[in-house]
Each structure stands twice: as C-alpha cells, then as structure tokens.
C-alpha positions in Angstrom: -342.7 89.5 -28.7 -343.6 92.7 -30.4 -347.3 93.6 -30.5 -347.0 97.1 -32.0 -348.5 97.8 -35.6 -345.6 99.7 -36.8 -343.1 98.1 -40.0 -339.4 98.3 -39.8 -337.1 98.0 -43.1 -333.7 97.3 -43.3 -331.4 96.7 -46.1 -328.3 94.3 -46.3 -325.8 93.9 -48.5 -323.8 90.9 -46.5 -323.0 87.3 -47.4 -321.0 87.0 -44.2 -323.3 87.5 -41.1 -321.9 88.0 -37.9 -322.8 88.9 -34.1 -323.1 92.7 -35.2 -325.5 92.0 -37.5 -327.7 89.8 -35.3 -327.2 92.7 -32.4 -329.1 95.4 -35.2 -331.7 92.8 -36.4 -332.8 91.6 -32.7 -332.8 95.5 -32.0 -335.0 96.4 -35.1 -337.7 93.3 -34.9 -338.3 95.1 -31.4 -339.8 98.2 -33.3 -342.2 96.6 -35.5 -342.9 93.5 -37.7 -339.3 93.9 -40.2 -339.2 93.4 -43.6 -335.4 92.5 -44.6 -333.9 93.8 -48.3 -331.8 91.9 -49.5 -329.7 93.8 -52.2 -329.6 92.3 -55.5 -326.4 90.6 -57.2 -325.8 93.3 -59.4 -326.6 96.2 -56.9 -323.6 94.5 -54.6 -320.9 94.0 -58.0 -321.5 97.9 -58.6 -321.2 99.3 -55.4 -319.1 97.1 -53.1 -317.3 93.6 -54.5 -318.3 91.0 -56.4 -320.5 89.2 -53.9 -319.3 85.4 -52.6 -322.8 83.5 -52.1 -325.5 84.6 -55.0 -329.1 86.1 -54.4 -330.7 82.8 -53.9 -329.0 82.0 -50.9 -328.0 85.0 -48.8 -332.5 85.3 -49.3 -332.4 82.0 -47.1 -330.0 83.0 -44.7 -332.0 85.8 -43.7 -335.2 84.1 -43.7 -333.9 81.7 -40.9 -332.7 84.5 -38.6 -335.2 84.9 -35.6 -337.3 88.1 -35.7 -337.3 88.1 -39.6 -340.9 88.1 -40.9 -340.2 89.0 -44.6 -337.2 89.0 -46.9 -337.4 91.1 -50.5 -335.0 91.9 -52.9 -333.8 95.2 -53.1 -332.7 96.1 -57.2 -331.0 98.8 -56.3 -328.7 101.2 -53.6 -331.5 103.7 -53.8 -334.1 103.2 -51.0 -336.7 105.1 -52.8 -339.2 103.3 -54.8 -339.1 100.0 -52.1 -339.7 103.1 -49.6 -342.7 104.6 -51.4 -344.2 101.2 -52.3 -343.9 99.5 -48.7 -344.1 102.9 -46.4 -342.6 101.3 -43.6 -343.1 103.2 -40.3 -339.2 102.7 -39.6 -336.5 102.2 -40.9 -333.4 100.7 -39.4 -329.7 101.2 -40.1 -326.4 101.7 -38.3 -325.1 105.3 -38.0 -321.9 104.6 -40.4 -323.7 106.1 -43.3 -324.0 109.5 -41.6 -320.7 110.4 -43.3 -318.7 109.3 -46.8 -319.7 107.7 -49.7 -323.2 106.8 -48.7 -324.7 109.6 -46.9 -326.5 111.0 -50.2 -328.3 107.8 -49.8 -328.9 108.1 -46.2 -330.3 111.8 -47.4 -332.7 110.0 -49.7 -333.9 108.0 -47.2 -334.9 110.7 -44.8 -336.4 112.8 -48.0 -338.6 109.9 -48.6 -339.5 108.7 -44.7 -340.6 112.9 -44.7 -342.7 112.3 -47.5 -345.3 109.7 -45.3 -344.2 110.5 -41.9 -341.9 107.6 -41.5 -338.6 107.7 -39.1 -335.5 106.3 -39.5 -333.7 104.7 -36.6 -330.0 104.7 -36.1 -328.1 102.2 -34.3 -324.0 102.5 -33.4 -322.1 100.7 -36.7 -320.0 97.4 -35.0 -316.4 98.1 -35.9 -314.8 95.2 -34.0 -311.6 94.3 -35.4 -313.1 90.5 -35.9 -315.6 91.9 -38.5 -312.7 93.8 -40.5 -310.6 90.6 -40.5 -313.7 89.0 -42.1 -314.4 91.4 -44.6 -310.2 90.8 -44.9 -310.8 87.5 -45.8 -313.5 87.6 -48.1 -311.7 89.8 -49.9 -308.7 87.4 -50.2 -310.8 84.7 -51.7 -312.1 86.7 -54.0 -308.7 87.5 -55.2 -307.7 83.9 -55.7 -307.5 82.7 -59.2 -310.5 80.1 -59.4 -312.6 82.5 -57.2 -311.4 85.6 -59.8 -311.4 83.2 -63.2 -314.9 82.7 -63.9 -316.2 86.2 -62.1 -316.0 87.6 -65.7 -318.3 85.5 -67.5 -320.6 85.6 -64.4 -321.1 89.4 -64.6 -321.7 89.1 -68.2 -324.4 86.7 -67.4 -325.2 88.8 -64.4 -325.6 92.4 -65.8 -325.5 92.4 -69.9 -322.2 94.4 -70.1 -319.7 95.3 -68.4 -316.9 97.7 -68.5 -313.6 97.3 -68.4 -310.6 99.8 -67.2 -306.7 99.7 -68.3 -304.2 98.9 -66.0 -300.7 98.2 -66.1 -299.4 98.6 -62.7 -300.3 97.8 -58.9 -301.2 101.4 -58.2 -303.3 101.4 -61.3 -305.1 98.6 -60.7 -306.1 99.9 -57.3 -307.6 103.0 -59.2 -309.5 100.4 -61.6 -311.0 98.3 -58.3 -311.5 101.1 -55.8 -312.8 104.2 -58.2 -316.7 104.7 -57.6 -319.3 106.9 -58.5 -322.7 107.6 -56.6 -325.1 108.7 -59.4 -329.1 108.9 -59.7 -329.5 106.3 -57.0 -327.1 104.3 -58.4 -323.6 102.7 -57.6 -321.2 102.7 -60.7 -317.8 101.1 -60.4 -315.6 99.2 -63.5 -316.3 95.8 -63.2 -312.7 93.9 -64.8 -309.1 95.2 -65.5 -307.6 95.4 -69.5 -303.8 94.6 -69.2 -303.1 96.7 -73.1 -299.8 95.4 -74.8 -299.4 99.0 -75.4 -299.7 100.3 -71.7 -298.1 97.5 -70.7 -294.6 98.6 -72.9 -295.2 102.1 -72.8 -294.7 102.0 -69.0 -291.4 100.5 -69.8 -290.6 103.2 -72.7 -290.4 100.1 -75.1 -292.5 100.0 -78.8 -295.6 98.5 -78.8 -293.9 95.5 -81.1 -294.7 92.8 -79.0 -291.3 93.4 -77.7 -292.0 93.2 -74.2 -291.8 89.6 -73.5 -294.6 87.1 -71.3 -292.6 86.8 -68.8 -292.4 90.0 -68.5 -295.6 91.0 -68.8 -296.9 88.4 -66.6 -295.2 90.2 -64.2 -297.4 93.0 -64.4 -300.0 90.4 -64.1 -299.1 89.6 -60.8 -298.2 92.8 -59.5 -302.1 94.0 -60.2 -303.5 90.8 -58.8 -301.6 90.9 -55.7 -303.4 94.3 -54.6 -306.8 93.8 -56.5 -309.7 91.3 -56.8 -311.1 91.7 -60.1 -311.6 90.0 -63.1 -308.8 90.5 -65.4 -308.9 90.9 -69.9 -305.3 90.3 -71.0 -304.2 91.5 -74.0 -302.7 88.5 -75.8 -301.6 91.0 -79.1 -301.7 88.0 -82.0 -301.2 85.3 -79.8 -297.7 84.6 -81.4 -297.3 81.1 -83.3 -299.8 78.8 -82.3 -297.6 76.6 -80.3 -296.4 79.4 -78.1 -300.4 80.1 -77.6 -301.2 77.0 -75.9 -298.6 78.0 -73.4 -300.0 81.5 -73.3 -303.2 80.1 -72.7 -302.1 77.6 -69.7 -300.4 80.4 -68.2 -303.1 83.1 -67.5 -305.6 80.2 -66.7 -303.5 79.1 -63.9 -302.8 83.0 -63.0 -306.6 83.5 -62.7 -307.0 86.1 -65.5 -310.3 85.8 -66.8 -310.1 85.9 -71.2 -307.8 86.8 -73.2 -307.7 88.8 -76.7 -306.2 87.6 -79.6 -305.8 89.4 -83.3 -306.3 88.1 -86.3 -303.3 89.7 -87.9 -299.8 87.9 -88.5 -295.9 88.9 -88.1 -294.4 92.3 -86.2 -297.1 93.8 -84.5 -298.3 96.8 -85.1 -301.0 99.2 -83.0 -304.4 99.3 -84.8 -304.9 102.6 -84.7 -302.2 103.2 -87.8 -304.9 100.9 -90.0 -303.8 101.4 -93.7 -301.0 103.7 -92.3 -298.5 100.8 -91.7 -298.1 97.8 -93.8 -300.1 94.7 -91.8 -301.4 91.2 -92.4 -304.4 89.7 -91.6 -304.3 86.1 -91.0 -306.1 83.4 -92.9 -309.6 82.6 -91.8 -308.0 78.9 -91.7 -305.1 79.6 -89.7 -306.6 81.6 -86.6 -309.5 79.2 -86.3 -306.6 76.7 -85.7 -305.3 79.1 -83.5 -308.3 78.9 -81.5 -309.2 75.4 -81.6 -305.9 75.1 -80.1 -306.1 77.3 -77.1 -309.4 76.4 -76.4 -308.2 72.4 -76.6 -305.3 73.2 -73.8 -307.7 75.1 -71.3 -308.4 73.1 -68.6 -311.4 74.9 -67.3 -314.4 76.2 -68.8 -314.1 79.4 -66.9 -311.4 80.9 -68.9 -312.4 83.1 -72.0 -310.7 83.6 -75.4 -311.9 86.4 -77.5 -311.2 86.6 -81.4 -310.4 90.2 -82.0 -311.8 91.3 -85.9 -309.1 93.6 -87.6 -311.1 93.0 -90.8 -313.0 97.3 -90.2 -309.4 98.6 -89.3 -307.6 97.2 -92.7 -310.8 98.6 -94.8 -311.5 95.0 -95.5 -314.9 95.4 -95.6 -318.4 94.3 -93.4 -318.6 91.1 -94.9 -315.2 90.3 -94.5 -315.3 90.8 -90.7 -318.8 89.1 -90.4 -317.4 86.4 -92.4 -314.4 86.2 -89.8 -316.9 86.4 -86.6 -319.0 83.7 -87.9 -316.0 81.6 -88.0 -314.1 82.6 -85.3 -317.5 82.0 -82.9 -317.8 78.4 -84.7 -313.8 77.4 -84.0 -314.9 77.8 -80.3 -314.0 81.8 -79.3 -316.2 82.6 -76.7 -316.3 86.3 -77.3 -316.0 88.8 -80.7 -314.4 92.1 -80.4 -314.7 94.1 -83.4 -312.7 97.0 -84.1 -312.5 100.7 -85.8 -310.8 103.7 -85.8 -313.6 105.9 -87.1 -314.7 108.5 -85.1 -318.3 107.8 -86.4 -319.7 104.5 -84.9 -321.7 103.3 -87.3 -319.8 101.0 -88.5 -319.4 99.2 -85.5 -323.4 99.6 -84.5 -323.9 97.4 -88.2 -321.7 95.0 -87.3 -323.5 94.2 -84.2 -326.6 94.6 -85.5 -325.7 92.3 -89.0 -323.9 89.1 -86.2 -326.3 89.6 -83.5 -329.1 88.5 -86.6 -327.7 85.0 -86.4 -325.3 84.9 -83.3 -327.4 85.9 -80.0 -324.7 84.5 -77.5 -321.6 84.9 -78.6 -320.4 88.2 -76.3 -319.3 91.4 -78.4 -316.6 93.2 -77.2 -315.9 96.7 -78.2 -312.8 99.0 -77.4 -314.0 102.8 -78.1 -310.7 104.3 -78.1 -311.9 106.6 -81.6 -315.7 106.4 -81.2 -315.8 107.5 -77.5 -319.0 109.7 -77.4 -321.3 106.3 -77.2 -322.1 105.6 -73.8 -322.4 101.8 -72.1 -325.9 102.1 -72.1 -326.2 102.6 -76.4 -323.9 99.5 -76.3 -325.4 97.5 -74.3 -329.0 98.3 -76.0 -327.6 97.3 -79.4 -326.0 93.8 -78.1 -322.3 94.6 -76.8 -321.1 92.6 -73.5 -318.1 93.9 -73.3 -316.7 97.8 -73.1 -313.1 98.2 -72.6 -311.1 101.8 -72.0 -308.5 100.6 -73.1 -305.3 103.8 -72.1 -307.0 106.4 -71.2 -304.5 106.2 -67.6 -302.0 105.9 -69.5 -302.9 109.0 -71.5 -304.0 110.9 -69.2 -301.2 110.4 -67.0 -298.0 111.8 -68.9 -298.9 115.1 -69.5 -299.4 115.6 -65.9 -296.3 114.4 -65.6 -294.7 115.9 -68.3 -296.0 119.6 -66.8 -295.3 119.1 -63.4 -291.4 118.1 -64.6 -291.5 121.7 -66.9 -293.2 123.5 -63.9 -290.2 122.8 -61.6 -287.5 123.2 -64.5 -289.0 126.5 -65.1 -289.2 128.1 -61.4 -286.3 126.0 -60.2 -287.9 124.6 -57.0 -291.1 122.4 -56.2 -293.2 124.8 -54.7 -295.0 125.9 -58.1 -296.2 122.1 -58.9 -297.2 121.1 -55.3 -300.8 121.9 -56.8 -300.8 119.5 -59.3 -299.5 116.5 -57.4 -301.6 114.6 -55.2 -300.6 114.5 -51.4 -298.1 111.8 -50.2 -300.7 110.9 -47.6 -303.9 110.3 -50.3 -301.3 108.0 -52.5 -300.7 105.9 -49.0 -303.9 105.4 -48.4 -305.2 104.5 -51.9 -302.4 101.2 -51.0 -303.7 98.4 -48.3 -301.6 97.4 -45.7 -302.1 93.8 -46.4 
C-alpha cells in the first residue's frame, strides 16, 4: 500500500483494457495516490477513432480497477490546464510518445510539470502482438454497417458539426480516415466521407449526368468501406423517380452508409455550380415531399439519414422560396437541410440559417462550401450548421499534379525530372493496411 504524499496522473484513451494496461496502472498507484483521465468522447472521435463504449462507461471501468483512487474526464489531448489545475507530483505514461504524432504533447507535458516542479515518469509502451490484434478488431467492428450507420448522427449529437471529406476511391478514403492534424492542443481529423456524383464519374472520365449507374457507384461504396471505418454521406444526385428511391434508399442502409443527399431538381442532371447557366428544373414542393415520405417509409432503421438538398439559392429563386422548401422538406420527415450557393460571398447562406434556425432548432443544416470557402467550421458551427462537406477538392487537386508530372516526362523524355513530384512507392504502401 502506498503511503507517500505524492499524486500520479495518467490519461487514457481506451475502451479495451488489457494486461498492459493493468501492468502501467499497478506500476503508477506505486508512486502516489493516481488520479485517472479519462479522455472525453469527442477528444477520442478527433484524434484516434470513433470510440466503441461512450464516456459514461469506460469512467466505470476504471473506477473498478484496483489502485484507482479518482477518475476525471479529460476534454481534451492537451494535458495543460488538468495539469495546472491538479499539479500532480507525477505523471505517468508509456515511452511510445517520445516519437511521432504525439510527442508535441509529450513536450507540453514536460513544459508544464517544469512550471511546478512536477516529473513525468516513463514506463516501456506493451507492443505485444495480442494488443495489436485487439485494436485489429475494434477496428473491424467499427467498420461494419450497423456499427458505421448511426456513427454519423452520433457525432452530430456528439460535437455540433462535423466535417466531411470527398472520396471516391479506396486510396482516397484512406486519406479521408487516416489524415490528422495536431494543432493548439488539439487533435483535428475529418469525421465522415462524401461519395460526390461528380468525383464519383469524373474518376471514370464520364459527365456528371447521372450517367454513372448505382450499381456502379455502389461499387465505389464498397471499395471505400472495405479499407475505412467512417461514416459515410452518399450523394444520391435527385434521387431518380421515386420508385427507384426506395430501392436507393434500402440499398445504402443495408451497405452502412450513413445519409444520403437528395436534390430538389427534376430530369438530366446537371452540376450546380452552372446555376442559371444551364437550363434546370426544380421539382414541385408536392412531389419531393413524396419523395421523402417515401424513402423515409422504406428505411428500416432509424439510424439512417436523408437530407433534402435546397437548389432554390442556386436557380436565383429567392430566400423565401428555399425557406419555404426547408420548412417543408423538414416536415415530410428529412432529417437534415443542406442549402446551397455559388456566391463567393456567404451571406446568403449565413440568412438562410439564421431565417430556419428562428423556427427549426433541430433539423441539422448542411452546407457544401465549394464557392464560399474562406468561412471556417467554427463560423459555421457558431451560426447553426451541422454539417460541412469538401466536397472535390482531391479530386481537384489531384489532376494537375498529374497532368504536370505526365508533361514533365514528355518534355525531358525520361522520369528522372518528376521523381520530385511523386510520392515514394514505399509512403503509398504504407498509407494501405495489410488486412
């Protein structure tokens, strides 16, 4: 039994606990009277995966380990202001943050310890092959579609908005779930995948018509989900007549993709972005409500999303036209709104919110700022919007890369010239699992 007046902090992030973790806890209730942080729900969905058992219960788990006196939660990846307001005399981790992606927190750490005279301690990191085949697993269920389904509407719920990257292929996807960025104390990584109509058929050199078929774009479906875990937006273009819908809608339900978006606008489909530019129809008020009614009727759990998308700003139809059609729309059973514009100038899109969020406070918003691109999540999220989607900027980004590393060979005849520009062979492998 310790009988030493010193205080020991540790942090976890775990909802699996295993012999290594008992092995540092037993070792760090030796050193003091320990405090355990447990981080937060959202801390976990922005710097590691989605976790499998919420707040509420991985708390209980550790307050029935032996040698456990206290159990906190811990809001954030940061250390520091838990640090300053507890001044531990130690604090305990294991040495696999020395290196990579979290050593400027491990820095922060020892900044702060230095500011009181606190000490960190450092114990070996377990790396038995048991405890990767764990994480392995958890992994795996998370990638299921009942597990991935409803993981959309629960980080919603979880942190106000969320943000959403494009992807239309496996290697793409991997780039969606993997990319993170350490930042202010912070952990930020994009927290669902948009499947885009338009990415999905430029990637096969087709128009975006809606000429690319389901089935074919359910491929692409599957292709991402085999290699990622998160939640998935699926861009359902109109949603074709509404009998084909319902099938539309049975399909990605069963797949595990989390909502889909739907257009007000009838016959060939054309990108938004030409507005007035191209002749296009916006569907009766009457008519897409039915359309909804409908796909919400043949869903079979309440997990899965549809979101009415408003093309009312992009046809110059006017505010109270698209509030008109939101108002509707939400009442007809969509469970999201996206609104839509191609000004450069956002105001437009910050009245909207402002005008349905007067009488609709639950109804999600989602936004897709393709043209007005300078406002950041945060303004969003402040004004009312669940939902930010980047919608081809892979897409975009990637062919001119492409497109000069092709001239940069044509023009010096050999490879050498564009090696450069190309990522190695070896980074591309290890951006792909094994399994």
């Amino acid at each position: 039994m310790n009988t030493n007046n010193s205080t020991v902090y540790m942090c976890f992030s775990t909802d699996i606990i295993h012999s290594g973790h008992i092995d540092i806890i037993k070792n760090a209730s030796k050193l003091g009277e320990l405090t355990i942080g447990v981080l937060s729900d959202e801390a976990i969905a922005s710097y590691k995966r989605f976790p499998l058992k919420p707040f509420s219960e991985r708390k209980i788990i550790f307050e029935n380990i032996v040698g456990v006196k206290h159990v906190i939660e811990q809001k954030t990846l940061s250390y520091a202001d838990i640090l300053r307001e507890l001044k531990p005399t130690i604090v305990v981790h294991g040495d696999d943050w020395r290196t990579g992606f979290q050593k400027p927190i491990r820095d922060e750490v020892v900044s702060v310890l230095a500011e009181y005279g606190g000490r960190l301690v450092e114990y070996p990191y377990s790396s038995d092959s048991k405890f990767e085949e764990l994480e392995k697993r958890s992994r795996i269920q998370l990638g299921t579609p009942d597990m991935r389904r409803g993981r959309l509407r629960k980080l919603i719920d979880l942190k106000g908005c969320v943000s959403a990257l494009e992807a239309h292929s496996g290697i793409t996807g991997l780039i969606a779930e993997n990319t993170t960025v350490l930042q202010d104390g912070k952990t930020y990584q994009f927290d669902a995948m948009w499947i885009s109509s338009l990415c999905d058929s430029t990637a096969k050199g087709k128009p975006d018509i809606e000429l690319v078929d389901m089935t074919s774009r359910f491929r692409t479906i599957d292709d991402i989900m085999e290699v990622t875990t998160k939640p998935i937006i699926f861009d359902g273009d109109t949603g074709g007549l509404t009998e084909h819908f319902v099938y539309t809608v049975k399909s990605l339900e069963r797949m595990g993709v989390s909502m889909v978006i739907i257009e007000d606008k009838t016959g060939l489909k054309k990108n938004s972005l030409f507005g007035t530019e191209v002749e296009q129809t916006q569907d009766s008020i009457e008519n897409f409500c039915e359309k909804i009614r409908a796909g919400k009727a043949a869903q079979k759990t309440k997990d899965f999303m549809i979101c009415a998308r408003i093309e009312s700003l992009i046809l110059e139809r006017g505010m109270d036209d698209a509030l008109e059609r939101a108002f509707a729309f939400s009442g007809a059973g969509a469970d999201a709104i996206m609104i839509h514009s191609r000004k450069k100038d956002p105001a437009e899109i910050f009245e909207f919110v402002e005008k349905f969020r007067k009488q609709n406070t639950n109804t999600p918003i989602v936004v897709v700022p393709t043209s007005f691109n300078s406002v950041t999540e945060e303004e969003f999220k402040e004004r009312g919007v669940n939902v930010v989607i980047y919608a081809n900027q892979l897409t975009r980004s990637g062919f001119p890369a492409m497109q000069n590393v092709a001239k940069t060979i044509l023009t010096n005849h050999r490879a050498k010239e564009a090696d450069d520009m190309c990522m190695s062979i070896k980074e591309i492998i290890n951006l792909i699992p094994e399994e």
